[in-house]
C-alpha positions as CSV (number, residue, x, y, z in Angstrom):
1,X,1.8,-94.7,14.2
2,X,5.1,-96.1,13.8
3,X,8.4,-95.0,11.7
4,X,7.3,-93.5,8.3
5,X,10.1,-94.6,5.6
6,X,9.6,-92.3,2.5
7,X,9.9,-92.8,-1.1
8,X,12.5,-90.8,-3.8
9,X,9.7,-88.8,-4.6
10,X,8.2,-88.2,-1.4
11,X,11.8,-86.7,-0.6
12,X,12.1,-84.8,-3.7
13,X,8.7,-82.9,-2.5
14,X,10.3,-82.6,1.3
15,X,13.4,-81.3,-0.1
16,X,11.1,-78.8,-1.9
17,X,9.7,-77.7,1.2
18,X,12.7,-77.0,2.9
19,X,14.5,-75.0,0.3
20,X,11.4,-72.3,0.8
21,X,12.6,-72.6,4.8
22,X,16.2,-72.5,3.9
23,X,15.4,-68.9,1.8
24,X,13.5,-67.6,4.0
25,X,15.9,-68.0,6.9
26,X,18.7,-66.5,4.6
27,X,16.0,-63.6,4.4
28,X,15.5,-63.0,8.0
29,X,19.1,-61.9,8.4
30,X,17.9,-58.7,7.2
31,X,14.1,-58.2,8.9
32,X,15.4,-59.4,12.1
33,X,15.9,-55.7,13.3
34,X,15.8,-53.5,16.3
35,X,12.0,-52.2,16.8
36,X,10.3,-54.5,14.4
37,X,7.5,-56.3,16.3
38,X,7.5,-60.4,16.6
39,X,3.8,-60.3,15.6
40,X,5.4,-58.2,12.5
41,X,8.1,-60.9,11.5
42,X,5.7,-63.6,12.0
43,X,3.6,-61.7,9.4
44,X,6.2,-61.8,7.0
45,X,7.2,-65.5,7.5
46,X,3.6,-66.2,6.6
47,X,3.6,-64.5,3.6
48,X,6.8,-65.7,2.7
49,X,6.0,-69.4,2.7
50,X,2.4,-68.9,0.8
51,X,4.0,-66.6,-1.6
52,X,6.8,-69.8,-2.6
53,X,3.4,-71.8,-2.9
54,X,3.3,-73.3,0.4
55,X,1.2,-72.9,3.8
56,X,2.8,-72.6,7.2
57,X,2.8,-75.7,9.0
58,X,2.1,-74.1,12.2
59,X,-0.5,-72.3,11.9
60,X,-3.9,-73.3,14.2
61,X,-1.5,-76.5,14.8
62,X,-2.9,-77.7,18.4
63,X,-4.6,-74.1,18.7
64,X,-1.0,-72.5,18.2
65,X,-2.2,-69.1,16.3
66,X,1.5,-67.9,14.7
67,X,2.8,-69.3,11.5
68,X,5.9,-69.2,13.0
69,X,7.3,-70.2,17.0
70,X,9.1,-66.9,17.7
71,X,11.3,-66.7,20.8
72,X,13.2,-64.2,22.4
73,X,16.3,-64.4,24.9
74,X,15.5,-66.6,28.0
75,X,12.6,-68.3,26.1
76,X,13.2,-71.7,24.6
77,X,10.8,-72.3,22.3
78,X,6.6,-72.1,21.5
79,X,6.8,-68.2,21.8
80,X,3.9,-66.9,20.7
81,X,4.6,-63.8,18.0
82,X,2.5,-60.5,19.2
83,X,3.6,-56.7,19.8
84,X,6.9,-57.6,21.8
85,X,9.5,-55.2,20.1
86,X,12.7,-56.9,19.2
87,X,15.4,-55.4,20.3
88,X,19.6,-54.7,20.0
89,X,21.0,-57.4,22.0
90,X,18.7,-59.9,21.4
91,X,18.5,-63.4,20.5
92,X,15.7,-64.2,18.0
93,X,14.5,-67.9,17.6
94,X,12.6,-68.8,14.4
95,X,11.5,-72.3,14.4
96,X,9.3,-72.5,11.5
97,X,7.6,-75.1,9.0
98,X,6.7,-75.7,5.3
99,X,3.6,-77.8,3.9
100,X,3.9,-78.8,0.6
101,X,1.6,-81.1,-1.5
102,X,1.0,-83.0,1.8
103,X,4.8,-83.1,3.3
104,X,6.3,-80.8,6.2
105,X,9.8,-79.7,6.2
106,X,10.6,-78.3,10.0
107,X,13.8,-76.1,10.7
108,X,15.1,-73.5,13.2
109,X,17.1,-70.8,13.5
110,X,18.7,-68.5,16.1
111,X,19.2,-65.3,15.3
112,X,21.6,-62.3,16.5
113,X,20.2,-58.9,16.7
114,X,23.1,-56.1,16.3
115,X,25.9,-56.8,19.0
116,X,25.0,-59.5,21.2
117,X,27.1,-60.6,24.1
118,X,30.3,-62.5,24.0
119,X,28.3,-65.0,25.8
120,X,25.8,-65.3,23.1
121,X,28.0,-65.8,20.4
122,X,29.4,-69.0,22.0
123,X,26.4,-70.3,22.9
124,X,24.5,-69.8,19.5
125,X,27.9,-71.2,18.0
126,X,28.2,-74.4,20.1
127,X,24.5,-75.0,19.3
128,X,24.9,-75.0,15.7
129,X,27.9,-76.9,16.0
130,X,25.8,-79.5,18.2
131,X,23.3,-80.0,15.6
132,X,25.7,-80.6,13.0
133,X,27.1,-83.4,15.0
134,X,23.8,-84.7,15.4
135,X,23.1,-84.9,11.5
136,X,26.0,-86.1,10.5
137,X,24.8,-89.4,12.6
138,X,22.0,-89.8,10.7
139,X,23.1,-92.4,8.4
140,X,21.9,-96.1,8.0
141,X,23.2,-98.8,10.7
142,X,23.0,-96.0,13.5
143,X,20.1,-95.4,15.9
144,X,18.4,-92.4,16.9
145,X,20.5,-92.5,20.3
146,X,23.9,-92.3,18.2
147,X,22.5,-88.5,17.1
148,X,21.1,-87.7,20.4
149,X,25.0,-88.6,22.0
150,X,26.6,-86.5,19.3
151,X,24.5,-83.2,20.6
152,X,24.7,-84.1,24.0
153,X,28.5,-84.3,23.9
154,X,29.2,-81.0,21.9
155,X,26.7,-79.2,24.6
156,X,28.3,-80.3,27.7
157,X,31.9,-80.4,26.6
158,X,30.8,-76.6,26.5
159,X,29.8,-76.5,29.6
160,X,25.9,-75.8,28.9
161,X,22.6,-77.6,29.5
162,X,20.4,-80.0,26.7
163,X,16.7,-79.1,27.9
164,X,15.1,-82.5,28.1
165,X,11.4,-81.5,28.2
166,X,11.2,-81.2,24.8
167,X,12.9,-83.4,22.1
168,X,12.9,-83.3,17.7
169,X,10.9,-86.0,16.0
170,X,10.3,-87.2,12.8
171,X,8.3,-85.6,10.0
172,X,6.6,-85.9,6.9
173,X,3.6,-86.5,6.1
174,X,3.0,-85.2,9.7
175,X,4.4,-82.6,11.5
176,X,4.9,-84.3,14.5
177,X,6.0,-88.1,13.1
178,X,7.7,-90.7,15.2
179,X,10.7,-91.6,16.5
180,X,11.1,-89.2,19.0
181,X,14.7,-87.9,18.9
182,X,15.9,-86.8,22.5
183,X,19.1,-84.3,22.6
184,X,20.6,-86.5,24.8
185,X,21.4,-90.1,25.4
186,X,18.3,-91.4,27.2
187,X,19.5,-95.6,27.7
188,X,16.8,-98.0,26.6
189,X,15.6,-99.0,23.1
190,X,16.8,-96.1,20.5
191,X,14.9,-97.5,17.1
192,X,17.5,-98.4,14.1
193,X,18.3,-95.6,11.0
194,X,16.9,-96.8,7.7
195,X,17.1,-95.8,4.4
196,X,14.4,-92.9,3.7
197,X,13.8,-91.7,7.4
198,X,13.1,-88.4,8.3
199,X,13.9,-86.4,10.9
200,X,13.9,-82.9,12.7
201,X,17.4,-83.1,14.8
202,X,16.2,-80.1,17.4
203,X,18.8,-78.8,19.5
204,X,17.9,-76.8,22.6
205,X,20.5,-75.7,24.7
206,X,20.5,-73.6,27.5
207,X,23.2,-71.2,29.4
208,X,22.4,-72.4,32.6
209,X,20.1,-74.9,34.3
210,X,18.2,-77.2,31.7
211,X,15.0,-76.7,33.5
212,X,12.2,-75.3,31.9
213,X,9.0,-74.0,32.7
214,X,5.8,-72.8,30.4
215,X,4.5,-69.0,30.5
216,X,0.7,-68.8,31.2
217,X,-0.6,-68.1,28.0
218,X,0.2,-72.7,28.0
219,X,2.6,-72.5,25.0
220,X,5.9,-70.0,25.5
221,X,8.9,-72.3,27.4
222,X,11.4,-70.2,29.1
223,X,14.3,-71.0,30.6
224,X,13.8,-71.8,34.7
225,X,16.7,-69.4,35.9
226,X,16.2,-66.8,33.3
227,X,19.2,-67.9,30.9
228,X,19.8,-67.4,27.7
229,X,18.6,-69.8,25.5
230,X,19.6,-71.1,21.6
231,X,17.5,-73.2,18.9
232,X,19.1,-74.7,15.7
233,X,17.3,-77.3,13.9
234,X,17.1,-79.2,10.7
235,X,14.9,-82.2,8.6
236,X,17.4,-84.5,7.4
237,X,17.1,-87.7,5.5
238,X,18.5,-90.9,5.7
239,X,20.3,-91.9,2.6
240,X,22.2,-94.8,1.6
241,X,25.1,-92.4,1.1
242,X,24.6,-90.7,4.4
243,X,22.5,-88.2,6.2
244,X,20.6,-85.0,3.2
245,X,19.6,-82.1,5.0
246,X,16.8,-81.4,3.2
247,X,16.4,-77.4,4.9
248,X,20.0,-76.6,3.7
């Protein structure tokens, strides 16, 4: 397919899209509860998005049947929402996207639920803190390999595991867009920033081992060793005058 370089106005409609994902995970804060039911909150995502006059750009994506990728604890990503009860203690991921007159914005969150271990805190906080290093490399003259070193480095200077099994991307006009953008550095050719890329920076990070296996229902990813597992992510663009989150 190739790298997809978007126009002012193609951006302006992106940026759009991810100001209806940036509300609605300023929302969540507030449904993400003890004994609300993931199927539940994935109902209310959906609504959310078609109410701000967008769809979900999930749903029946490759057969996936959620609006919204809804993961819990030791599971990484591509949980499926259904009657699992949330809980106090838990860690919520949200990884959720917006279509919008033909564009995608992706984004992910990872949410708290009441008091949540010591443990937890540090490892939601040094992903965050991981992705933001790996936007603010997303500026023109770099290559994709300068923001997959930048989360790699805040990740293991913690102490914790980047999955590699599964990587952010670009997006647009597709969901799924290239180049792919690997969490960590991976040698080879990395492809060059330009002006007007876009790109969902996708940290995974794991408490322990960065192995991963999938669930049999083919689409929830959990942790290997049972670990706890955190999910930030963002679509930036590549400006002239530096990297534009465009789901902040």
């Amino acid at each position: 397919m190739g790298i997809i370089v978007k126009s002012r106005a193609e951006l302006a409609t992106m940026r759009r899209a991810g100001t209806v994902l940036r509300d609605l995970f300023a929302e969540l804060v507030t449904v993400i509860r003890p004994g609300v039911t993931t199927g539940e909150l994935d109902g209310y995502i959906e609504r959310a998005i078609i109410d701000r006059g967008c769809r979900p750009s999930f749903k029946n994506l490759y057969g996936f049947p959620g609006s919204a990728c809804i993961s819990v604890n030791d599971e990484v990503v591509h949980g499926i929402p259904g009657n699992r009860v949330i809980e106090e203690g838990d860690v919520v991921k949200v990884d959720v996207g917006a279509l919008l007159d033909g564009y995608h914005a992706d984004a992910a969150r990872s949410y708290p639920v009441g008091i949540v271990s010591g443990e937890a805190q540090r490892l939601l906080a040094t992903t965050r803190a991981a992705l933001d290093a790996g936007l603010a490399q997303a500026r023109p003259g770099n290559r994709v390999a300068h923001i997959s070193s930048a989360v790699q480095a805040v990740v293991e200077e913690a102490g914790y595991a980047v999955v590699r099994d599964y990587v952010g991307h670009g997006v647009g006009r597709d969901l799924h867009e290239d180049p792919r953008v690997p969490n960590f550095a991976s040698g080879g050719y990395s492809p060059l920033l330009r002006v007007g890329m876009t790109l969902a920076v996708e940290p995974m990070v794991n408490a322990g081992t960065a192995q991963v296996v999938v669930r049999d229902d083919k689409w929830t990813v959990c942790t290997r060793d049972g670990a706890l597992s955190a999910n930030y992510e963002d679509t930036v663009a590549v400006t002239e005058h530096g990297p534009y989150v465009l789901t902040r």
